[in-house]
C-alpha positions as CSV (number, residue, x, y, z in Angstrom):
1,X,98.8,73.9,35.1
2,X,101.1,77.1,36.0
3,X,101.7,79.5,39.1
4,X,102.2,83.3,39.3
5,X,104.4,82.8,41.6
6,X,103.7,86.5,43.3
7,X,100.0,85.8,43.4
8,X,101.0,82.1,45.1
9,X,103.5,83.8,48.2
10,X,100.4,86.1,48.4
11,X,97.8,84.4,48.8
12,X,100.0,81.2,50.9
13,X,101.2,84.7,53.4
14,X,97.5,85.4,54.0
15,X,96.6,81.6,55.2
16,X,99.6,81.1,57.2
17,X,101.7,83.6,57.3
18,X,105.3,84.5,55.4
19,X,107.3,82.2,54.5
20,X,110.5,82.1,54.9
21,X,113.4,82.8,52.4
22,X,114.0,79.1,52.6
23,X,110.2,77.6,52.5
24,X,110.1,80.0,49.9
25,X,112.6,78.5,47.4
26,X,111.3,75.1,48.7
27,X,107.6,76.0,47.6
28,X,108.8,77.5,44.1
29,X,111.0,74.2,43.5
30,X,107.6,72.0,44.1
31,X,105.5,73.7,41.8
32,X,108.1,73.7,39.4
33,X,107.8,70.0,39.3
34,X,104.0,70.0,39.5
35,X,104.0,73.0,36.8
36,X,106.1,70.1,34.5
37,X,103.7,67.0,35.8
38,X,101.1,65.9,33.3
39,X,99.4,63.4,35.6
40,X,98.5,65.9,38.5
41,X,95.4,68.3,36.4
42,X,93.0,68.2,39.3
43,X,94.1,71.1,41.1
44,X,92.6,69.8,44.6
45,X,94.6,66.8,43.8
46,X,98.2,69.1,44.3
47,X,96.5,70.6,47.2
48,X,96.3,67.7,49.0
49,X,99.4,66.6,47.9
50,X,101.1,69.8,49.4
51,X,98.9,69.6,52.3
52,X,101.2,66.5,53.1
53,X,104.2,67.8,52.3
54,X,103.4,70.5,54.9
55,X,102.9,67.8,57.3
56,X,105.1,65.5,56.5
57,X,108.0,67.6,56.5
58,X,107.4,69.6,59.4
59,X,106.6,72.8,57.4
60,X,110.0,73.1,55.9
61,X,108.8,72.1,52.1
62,X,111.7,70.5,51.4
63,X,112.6,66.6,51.5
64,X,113.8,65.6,55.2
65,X,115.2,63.0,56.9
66,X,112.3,61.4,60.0
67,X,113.5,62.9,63.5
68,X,114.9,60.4,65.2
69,X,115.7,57.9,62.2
70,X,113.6,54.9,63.4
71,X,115.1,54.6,66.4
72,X,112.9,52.4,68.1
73,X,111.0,51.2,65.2
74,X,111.0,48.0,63.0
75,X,111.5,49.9,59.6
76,X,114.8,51.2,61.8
77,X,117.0,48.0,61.8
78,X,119.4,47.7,59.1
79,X,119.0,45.9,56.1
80,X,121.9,44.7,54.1
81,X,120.8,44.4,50.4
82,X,123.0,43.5,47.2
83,X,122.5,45.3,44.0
84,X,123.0,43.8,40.1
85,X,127.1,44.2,40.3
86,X,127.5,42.5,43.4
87,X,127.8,44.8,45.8
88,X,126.3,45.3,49.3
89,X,124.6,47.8,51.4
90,X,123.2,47.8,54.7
91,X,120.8,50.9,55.0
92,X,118.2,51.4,57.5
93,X,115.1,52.7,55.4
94,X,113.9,55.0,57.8
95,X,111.5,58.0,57.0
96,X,113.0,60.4,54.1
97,X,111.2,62.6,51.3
98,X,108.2,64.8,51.0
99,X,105.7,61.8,52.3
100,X,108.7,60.1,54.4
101,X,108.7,56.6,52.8
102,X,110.1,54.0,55.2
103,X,110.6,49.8,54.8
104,X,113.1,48.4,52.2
105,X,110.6,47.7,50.1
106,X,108.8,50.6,49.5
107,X,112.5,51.7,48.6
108,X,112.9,48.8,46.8
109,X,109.2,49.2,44.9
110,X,110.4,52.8,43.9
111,X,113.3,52.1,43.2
112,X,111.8,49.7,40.2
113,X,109.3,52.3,39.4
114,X,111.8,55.1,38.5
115,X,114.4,53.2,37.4
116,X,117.2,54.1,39.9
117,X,119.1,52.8,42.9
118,X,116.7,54.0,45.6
119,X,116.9,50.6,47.3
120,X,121.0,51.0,47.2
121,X,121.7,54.5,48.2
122,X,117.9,55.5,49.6
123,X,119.5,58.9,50.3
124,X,118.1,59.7,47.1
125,X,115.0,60.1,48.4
126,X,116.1,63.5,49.2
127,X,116.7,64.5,46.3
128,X,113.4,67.4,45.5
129,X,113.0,65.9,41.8
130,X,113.2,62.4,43.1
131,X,111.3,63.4,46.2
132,X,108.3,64.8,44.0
133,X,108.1,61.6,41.5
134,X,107.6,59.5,44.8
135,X,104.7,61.4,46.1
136,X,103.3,61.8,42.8
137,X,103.5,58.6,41.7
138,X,102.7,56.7,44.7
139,X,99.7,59.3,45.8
140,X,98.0,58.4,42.0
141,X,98.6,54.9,42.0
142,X,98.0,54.2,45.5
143,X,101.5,52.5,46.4
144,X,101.7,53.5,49.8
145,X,98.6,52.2,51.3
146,X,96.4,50.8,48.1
147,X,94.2,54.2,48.8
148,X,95.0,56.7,45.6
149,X,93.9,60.3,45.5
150,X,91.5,59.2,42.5
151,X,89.6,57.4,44.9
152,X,89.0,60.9,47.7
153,X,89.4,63.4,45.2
154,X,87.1,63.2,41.9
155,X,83.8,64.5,39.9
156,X,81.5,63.1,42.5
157,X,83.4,65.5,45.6
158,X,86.6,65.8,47.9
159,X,86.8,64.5,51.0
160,X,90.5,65.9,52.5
161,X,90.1,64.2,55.8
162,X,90.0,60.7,54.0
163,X,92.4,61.1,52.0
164,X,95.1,61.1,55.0
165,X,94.8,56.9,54.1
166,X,96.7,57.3,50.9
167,X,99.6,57.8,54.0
168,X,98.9,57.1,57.3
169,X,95.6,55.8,58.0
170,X,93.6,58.8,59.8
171,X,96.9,60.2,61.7
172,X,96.2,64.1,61.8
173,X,93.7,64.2,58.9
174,X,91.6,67.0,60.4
175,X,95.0,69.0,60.6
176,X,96.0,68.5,57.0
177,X,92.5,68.6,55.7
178,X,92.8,71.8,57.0
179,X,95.7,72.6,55.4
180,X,94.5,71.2,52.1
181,X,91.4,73.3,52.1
182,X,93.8,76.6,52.9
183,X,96.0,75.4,49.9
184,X,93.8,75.0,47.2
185,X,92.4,78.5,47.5
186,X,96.1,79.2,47.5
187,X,96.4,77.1,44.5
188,X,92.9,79.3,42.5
189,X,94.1,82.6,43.8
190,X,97.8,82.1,41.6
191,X,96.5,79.3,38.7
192,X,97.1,80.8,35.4
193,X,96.6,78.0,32.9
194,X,93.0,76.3,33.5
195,X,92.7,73.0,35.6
196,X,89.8,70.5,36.7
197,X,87.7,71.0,39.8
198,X,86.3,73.9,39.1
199,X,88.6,76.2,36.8
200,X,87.5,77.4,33.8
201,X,89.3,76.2,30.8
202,X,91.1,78.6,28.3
203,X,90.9,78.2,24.8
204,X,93.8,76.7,22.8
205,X,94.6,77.7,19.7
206,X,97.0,78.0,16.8
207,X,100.3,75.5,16.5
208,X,102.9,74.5,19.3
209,X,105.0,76.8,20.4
210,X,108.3,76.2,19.1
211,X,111.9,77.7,20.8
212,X,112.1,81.0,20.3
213,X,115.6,83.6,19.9
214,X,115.9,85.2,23.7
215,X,116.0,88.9,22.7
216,X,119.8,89.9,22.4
217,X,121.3,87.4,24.2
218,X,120.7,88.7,27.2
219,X,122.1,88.1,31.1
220,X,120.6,87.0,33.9
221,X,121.8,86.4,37.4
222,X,119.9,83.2,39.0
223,X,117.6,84.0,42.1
224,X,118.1,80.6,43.9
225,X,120.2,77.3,43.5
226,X,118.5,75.9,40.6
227,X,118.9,72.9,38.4
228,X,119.6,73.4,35.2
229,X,118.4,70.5,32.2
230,X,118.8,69.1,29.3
231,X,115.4,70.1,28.1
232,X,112.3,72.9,29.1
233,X,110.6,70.8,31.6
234,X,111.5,69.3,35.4
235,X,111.2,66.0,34.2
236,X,114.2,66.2,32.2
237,X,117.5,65.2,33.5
238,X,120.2,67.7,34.9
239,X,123.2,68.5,33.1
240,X,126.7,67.9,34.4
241,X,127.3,71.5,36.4
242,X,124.0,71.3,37.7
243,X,122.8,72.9,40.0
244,X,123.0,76.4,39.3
245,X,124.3,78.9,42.9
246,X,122.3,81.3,43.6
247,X,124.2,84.4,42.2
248,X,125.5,82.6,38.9
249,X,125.4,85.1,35.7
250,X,124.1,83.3,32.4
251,X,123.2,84.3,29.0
252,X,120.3,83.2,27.5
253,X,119.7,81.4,24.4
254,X,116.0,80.8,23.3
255,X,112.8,81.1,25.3
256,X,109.7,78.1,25.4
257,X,106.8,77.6,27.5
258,X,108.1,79.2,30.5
259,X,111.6,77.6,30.5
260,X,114.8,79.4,29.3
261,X,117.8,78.1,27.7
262,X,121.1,79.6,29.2
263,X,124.7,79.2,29.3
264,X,126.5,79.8,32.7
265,X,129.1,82.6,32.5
266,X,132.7,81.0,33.4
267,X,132.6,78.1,35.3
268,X,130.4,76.4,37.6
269,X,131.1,73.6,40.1
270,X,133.9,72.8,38.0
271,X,132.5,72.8,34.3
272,X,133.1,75.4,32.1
273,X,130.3,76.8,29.7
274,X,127.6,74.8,31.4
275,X,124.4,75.2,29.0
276,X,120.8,73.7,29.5
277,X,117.0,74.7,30.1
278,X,116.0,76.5,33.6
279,X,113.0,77.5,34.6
280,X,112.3,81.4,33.9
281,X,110.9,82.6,37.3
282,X,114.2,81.6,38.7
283,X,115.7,84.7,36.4
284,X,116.3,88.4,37.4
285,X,117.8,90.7,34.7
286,X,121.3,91.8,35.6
287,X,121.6,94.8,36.3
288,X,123.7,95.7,32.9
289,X,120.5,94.8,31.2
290,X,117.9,95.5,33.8
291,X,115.0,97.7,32.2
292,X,116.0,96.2,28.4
């Protein structure tokens, strides 16, 4: 499943207005991770998710910290928690991410899920990749509440306003049913590869695409702070240098699926000749090889 990214800002400017510069790199950086997710092929089912996220983090579309910090709430007290080493931490797992996941053991749950130290250093949670695994994960499988989006969202129909229980019980579900139903259209007017619910497929053939030469080495300057990775797809790790400025000059190496392998001119954030896979929407030509 992949965006024009033009057609997307579009058609998203029409239901609610511009974006900002900011909601803008935000939006891009989710459906980068959703472009690279193999789970999420029901398009309504990534409408709904962003529905949430537009909720959830108070239109910004980009992982936040809950106002307040659970002041005044029972998820706010700290917790002091020990990891395999022996060390302690006391956190208070208030509200952080796209879908603001509170208590220690959600945190803890994740935590064993993706294999990291969310329960340790739950500032993680905002981290965008780690942010977006979190939602995905937990919306499919139903880890928040026991309600998945399998179980709103399938052959037989979509129902947007119950699917707010895969978060929060019914807390604003008209509102981001609303919001859901603006998004998918959003979501049809920019598709380019096909989807279920009620896209079209497109025909597949011939072998795999393999890495192909990027036409004469050329250079790039990067259009956003962008993470750069060990492979052509947001599911693969960063590499040490990562992430990108905005303004950063690379060269690029070979071409696949949308992704581009580069090499950072000089050095950035301290490593020199950083190389890895970004993706290609992130790229404008510079201007010594603009029009080539």
């Amino acid at each position: 499943m992949r965006f024009d990214r033009a057609k997307f800002i579009a058609s998203y400017t029409a239901a609610f207005g511009a974006p900002t510069q900011a909601q803008t790199d935000g939006l891009n950086e989710i459906l980068a991770a959703a472009e690279a997710d193999a789970q999420i092929s029901d398009i309504r089912w990534l409408a709904y998710m962003l529905a949430t996220v537009k909720h959830e983090c108070a239109d910004r579309w980009k992982p936040i910290e809950e106002f307040g910090k659970g002041k005044g709430r029972k998820y706010g007290n700290p917790v002091t928690v020990t990891d395999p080493a022996g060390k302690q931490f006391t956190n208070v797992y208030y509200g952080r991410g796209y879908v603001q996941l509170t208590w220690d053991w959600n945190y803890r749950q994740f935590g064993s899920f993706l294999k990291n130290r969310l329960l340790y250093e739950p500032q993680l949670a905002l981290d965008a990749d780690i942010a977006y695994q979190i939602m995905s994960y937990g919306m499919r499988n139903g880890s928040f509440t026991g309600a998945r989006l399998g179980r709103f969202i399938n052959d037989a129909g979509c129902d947007y306003v119950n699917a707010r229980k895969i978060i929060n019980g019914m807390d604003q579900a008209q509102r981001i049913a609303g919001y859901a139903t603006k998004l998918e259209k959003v979501l049809r007017d920019s598709v380019i590869a096909a989807v279920p619910g009620g896209v079209p497929a497109l025909p597949q053939t011939g072998p795999a695409p393999q890495p192909a030469p990027a036409a004469g080495g050329a250079s790039f300057i990067v259009a956003t702070t962008l993470n750069i990775r060990s492979g052509p797809a947001a599911s693969n790790a960063a590499v040490a240098g990562s992430p990108l400025p905005k303004g950063t000059v690379v060269t690029a190496l070979a071409d696949q699926g949308g992704w581009k392998q580069v090499r950072a001119q000089g050095t950035v954030n301290g490593v020199a000749d950083v190389t890895g896979w970004v993706a290609a929407q992130f790229l404008q030509p510079a201007p010594a090889t603009a029009g080539v």
